[in-house]
C-alpha positions in Angstrom: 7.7 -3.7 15.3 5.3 -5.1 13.3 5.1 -5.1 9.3 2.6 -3.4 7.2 0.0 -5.7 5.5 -1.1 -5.5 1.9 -4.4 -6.9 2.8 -7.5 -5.1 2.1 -8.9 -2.3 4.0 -12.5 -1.9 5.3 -13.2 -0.3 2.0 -11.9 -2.9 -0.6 -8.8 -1.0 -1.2 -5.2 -2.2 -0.9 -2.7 0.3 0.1 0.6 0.5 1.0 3.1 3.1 2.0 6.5 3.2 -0.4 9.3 4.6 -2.7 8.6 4.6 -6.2 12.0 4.0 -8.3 12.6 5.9 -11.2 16.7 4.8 -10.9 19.1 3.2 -8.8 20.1 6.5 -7.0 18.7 8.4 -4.1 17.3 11.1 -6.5 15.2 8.8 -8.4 13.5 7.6 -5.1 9.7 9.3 -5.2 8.0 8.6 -1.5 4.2 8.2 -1.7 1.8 5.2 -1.5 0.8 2.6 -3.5 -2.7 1.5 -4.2 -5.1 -1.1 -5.9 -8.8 -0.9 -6.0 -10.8 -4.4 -6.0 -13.8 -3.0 -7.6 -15.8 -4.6 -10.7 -15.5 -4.8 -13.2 -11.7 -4.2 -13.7 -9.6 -2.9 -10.0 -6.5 -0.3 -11.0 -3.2 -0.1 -9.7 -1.6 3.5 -8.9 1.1 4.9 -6.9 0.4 8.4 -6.0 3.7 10.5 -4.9 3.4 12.6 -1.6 3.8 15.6 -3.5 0.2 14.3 -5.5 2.2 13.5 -8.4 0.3 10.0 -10.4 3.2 7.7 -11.2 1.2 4.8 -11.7 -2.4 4.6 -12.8 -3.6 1.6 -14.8 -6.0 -1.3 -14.9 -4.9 -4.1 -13.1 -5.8 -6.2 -16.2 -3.6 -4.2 -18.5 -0.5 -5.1 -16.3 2.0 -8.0 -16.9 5.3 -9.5 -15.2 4.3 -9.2 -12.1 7.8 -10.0 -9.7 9.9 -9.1 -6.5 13.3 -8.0 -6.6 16.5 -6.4 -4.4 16.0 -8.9 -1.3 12.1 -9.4 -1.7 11.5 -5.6 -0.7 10.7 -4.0 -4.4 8.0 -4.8 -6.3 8.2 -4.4 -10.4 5.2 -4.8 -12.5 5.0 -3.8 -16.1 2.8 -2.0 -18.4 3.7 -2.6 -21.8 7.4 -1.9 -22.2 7.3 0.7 -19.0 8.5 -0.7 -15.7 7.3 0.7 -12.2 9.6 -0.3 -9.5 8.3 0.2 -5.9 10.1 -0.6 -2.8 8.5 -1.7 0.4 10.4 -2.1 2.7 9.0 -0.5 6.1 10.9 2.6 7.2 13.5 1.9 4.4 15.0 -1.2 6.3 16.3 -4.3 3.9 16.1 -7.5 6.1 17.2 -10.7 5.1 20.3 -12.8 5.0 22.5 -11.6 2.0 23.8 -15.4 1.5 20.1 -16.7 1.2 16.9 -17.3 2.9 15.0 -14.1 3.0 11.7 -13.4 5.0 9.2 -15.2 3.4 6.3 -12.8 4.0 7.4 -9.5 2.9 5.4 -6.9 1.5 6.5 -6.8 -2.0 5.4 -10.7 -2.0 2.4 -10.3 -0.3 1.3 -7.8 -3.2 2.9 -9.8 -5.7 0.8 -12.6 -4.6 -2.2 -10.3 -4.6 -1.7 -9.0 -8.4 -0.3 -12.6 -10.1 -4.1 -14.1 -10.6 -5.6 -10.4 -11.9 -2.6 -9.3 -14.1 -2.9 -9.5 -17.6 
């Protein structure tokens, strides 16, 4: 099985599927897909729910703290004092060896290493 990319797609957009976390239990998990535009002269970050509810929707410029977290599979970026916490991990499976080295490449990295240069 391969893992989802957060490379750009043939139409300068980013997107990934995953769970926005609103808290650390299974109620506060909102499925849906997160998304950044690359277009000039300022791209935006949102994470739209499957239900069409807009969790997330700001310019990527505006954003801050950009970092991975729970066994590199959830991504947390901030927006003034508001935190958005999105895990992507592919089909809800956390790999990675509890007592250390963790894959490398995961998602959340890859868009963490995406947003660190255009963050605020």
């Amino acid at each position: 099985m391969s893992q989802p990319s957060a490379g750009p797609g043939s139409s300068g957009v980013y997107a990934s599927p995953g769970n926005y976390r609103t808290n650390m239990t299974a109620f506060g998990v909102r499925p849906g897909v997160l998304r950044a535009t690359t277009e000039l002269p300022v791209g935006r970050l949102t994470f739209v729910a499957d239900n069409g509810e807009v969790l997330l929707d700001a310019p990527i410029n505006e954003l801050h703290s950009v970092g991975i977290t729970e066994m590199d599979r959830t991504l947390e970026v901030w927006q003034g004092d508001t935190r958005h916490r999105i895990s992507l991990a592919p089909e809800g499976v956390y790999l990675g060896n509890l007592v250390g080295g963790f894959v490398p490449a995961t998602l959340a990295g890859q868009w963490r290493d995406y947003l660190l240069p255009l963050v605020g």
